[in-house]
C-alpha positions as CSV (number, residue, x, y, z in Angstrom):
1,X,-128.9,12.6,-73.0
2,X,-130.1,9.9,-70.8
3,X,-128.0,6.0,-70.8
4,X,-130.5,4.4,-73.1
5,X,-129.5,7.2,-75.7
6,X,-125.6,7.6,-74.4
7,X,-125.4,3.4,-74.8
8,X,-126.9,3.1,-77.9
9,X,-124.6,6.0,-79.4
10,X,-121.6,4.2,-78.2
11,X,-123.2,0.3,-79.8
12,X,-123.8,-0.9,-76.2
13,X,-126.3,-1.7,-73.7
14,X,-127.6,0.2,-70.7
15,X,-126.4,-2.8,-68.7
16,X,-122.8,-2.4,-69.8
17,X,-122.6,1.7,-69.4
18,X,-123.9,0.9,-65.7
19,X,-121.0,-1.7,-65.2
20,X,-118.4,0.6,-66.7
21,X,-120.0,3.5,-64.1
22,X,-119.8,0.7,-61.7
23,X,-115.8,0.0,-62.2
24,X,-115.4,3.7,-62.4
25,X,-114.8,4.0,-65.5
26,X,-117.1,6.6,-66.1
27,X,-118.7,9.2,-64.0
28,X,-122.4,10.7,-65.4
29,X,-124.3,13.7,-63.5
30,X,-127.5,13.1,-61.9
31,X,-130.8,14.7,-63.2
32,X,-133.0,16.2,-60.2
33,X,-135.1,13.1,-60.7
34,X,-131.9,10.6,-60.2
35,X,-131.3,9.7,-63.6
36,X,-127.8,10.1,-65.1
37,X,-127.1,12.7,-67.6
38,X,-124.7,11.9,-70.4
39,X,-123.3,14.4,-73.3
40,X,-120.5,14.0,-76.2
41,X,-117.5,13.5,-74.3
42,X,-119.3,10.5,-72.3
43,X,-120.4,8.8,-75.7
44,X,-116.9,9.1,-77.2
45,X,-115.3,7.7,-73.9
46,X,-118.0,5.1,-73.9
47,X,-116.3,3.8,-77.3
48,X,-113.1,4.3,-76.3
49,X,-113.9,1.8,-73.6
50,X,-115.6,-0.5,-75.7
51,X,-112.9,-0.4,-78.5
52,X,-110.4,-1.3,-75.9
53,X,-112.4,-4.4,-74.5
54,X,-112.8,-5.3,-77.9
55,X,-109.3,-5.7,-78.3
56,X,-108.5,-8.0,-75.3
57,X,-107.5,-5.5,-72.9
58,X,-109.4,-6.3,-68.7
59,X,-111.7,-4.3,-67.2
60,X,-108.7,-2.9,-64.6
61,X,-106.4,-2.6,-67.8
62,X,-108.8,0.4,-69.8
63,X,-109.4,1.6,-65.8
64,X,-105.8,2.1,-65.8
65,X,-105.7,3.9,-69.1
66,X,-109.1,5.9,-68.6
67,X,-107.5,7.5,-65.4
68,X,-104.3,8.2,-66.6
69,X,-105.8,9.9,-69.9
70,X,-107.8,12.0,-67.5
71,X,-104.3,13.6,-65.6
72,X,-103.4,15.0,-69.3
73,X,-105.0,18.4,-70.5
74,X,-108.1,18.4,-72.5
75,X,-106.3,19.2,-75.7
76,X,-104.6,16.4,-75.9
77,X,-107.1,13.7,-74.4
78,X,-108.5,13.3,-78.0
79,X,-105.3,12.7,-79.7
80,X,-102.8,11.8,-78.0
81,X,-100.3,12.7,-80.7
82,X,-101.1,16.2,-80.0
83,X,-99.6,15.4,-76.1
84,X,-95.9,15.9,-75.7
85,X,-94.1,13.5,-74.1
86,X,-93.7,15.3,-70.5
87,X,-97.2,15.5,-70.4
88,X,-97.4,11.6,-71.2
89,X,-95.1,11.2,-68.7
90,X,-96.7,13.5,-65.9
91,X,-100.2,11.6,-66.6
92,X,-98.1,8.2,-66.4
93,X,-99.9,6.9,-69.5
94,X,-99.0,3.5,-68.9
95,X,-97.8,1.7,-72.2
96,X,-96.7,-0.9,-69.9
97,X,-100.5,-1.9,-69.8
98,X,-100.5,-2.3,-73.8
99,X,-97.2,-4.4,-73.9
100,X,-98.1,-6.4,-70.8
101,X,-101.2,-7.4,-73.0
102,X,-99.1,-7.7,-75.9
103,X,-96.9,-10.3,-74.7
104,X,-99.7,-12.2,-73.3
105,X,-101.2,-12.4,-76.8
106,X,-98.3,-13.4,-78.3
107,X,-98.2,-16.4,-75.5
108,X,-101.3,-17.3,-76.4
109,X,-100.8,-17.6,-79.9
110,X,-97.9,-19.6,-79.3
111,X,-99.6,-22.2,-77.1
112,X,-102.6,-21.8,-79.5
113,X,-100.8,-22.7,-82.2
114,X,-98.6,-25.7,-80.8
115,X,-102.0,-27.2,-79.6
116,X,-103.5,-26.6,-83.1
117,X,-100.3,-28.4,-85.0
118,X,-100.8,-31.4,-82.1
119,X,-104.3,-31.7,-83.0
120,X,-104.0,-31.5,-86.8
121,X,-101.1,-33.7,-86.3
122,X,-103.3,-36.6,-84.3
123,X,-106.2,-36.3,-86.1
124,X,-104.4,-36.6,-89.8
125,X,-103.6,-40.2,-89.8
126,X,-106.3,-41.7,-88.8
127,X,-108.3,-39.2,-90.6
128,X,-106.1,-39.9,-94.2
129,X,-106.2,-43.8,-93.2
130,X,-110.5,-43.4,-93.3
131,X,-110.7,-41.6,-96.3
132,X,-108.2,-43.6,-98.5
133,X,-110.3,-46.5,-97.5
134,X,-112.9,-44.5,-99.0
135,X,-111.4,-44.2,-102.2
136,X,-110.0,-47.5,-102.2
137,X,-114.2,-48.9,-101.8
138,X,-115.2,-46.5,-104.6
């Protein structure tokens, strides 16, 4: 299938499966007339990469992934429960890229949610002081 197919299969655009190609993410055969072929396997990577975006892991972060997925047999690419754990290690599927990101969430949360109690916090009074005057008027 050609990239307008491959990216619309995967819910993205053209653009983005060029950018991922790009970063190396993915790799797509070349037609005789220059245009990229795509199949199955490209489409379902092409989600896998999107899914992990979505989530909040960086461009280098899946790249890290992606290649270390691609060191374990084909078997167990798909589901990685089906992988034992010397193959996991051999491919050096990294889960320190998942914590890493992990932590970083939970930091932001934290500093998230101390802002958001600071604002609520300033904003309150002043905010109850107007709208008791408000009911004191009506």
């Amino acid at each position: 299938m050609r990239i307008g197919d491959a990216a619309a299969a995967a819910g993205l655009t053209t653009r983005a499966v060029r950018y991922y190609e790009e970063c190396g993410l993915l790799s797509a055969d070349r037609l005789p007339s220059g245009h990229r072929r795509y199949d199955a396997g490209h489409v379902q990577r092409l989600r896998a990469i999107r899914d992990l975006l979505a989530v909040g892991l960086t461009v280098q972060d899946v790249a890290t992934l992606v290649h270390s997925l691609d060191r374990l047999p084909p078997e167990a690419r798909g589901d990685l429960a089906r992988a034992t754990d010397a193959q996991r290690e051999t491919c050096g599927l990294p889960a320190s890229v998942i914590r890493r990101r992990l932590d970083d969430l939970d930091d932001r949360i934290e500093r998230l949610t101390t802002l958001r109690d600071a604002l609520a916090e300033r904003v309150g009074e002043p905010l109850r002081r107007l709208t008791a005057g408000y009911a004191d008027a009506g």
